[in-house]
N, C-alpha and C positions, 0 to 999 in steps of 0.2 A: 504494500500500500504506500502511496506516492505522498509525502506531507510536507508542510512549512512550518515553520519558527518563526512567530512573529513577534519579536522581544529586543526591547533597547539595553536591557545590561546585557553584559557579555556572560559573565559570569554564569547569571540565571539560564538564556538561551546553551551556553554549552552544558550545563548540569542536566535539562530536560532531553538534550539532544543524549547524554551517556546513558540515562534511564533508559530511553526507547533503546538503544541498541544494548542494556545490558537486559530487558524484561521483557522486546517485543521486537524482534529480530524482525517481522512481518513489515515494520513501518520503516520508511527510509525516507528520513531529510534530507532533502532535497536542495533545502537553502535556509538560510537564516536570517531575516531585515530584520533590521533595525528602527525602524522610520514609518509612517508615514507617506510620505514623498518616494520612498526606497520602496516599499510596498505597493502602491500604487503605478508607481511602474514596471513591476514585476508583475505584476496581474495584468498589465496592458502587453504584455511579451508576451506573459504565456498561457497555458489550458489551466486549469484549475485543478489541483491536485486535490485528491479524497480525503485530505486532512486537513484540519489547517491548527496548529496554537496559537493561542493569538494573547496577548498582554491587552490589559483594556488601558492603560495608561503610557502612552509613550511617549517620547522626548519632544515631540514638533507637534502632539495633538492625540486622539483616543481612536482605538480601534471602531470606533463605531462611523467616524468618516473614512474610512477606509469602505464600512461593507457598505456605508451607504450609497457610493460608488460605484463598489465594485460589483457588488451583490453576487458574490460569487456561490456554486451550487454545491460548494465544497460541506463534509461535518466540521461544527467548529467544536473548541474545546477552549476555551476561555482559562486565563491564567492570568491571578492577581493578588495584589495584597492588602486591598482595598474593597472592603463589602459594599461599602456604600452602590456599587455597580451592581448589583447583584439582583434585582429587581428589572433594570433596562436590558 
């Protein structure tokens, strides 16, 4: 299964990317944004992958103008530290 990272600390996106490949050999990241802006044009590049991780807060603005864009048909899986989002 074909996925993305969509996370501004590094840190956090490489720790999610070792889980998947040390608990779910099936998922393969594919790439890792950072951004917003970096997200948005990877979605205008390419197909939409069956996965997607996505951070709801990131460094140039929130995942939520990304899918309103993009709307892509991908499953998402939301990742944060912040409940408040948890409702939208």
């Amino acid at each position: 299964m074909k996925a993305i990272i969509i996370e501004d600390e590094k840190q956090s996106a490489d720790f999610l990317e070792l889980l998947l490949q040390k608990h779910h050999s099936g998922i393969d990241a594919l790439v890792k944004l950072r951004s917003v802006e970096e997200s948005l044009e990877w979605f205008r590049a390419n197909a939409d992958p069956a996965l997607i991780f996505i951070d709801i807060e990131l460094s140039d603005g929130t995942c939520f103008e990304i899918l309103e864009q993009v709307n892509p048909t991908s499953k998402l899986i939301f990742t944060t530290a912040y409940d408040q989002h948890a409702l939208k």
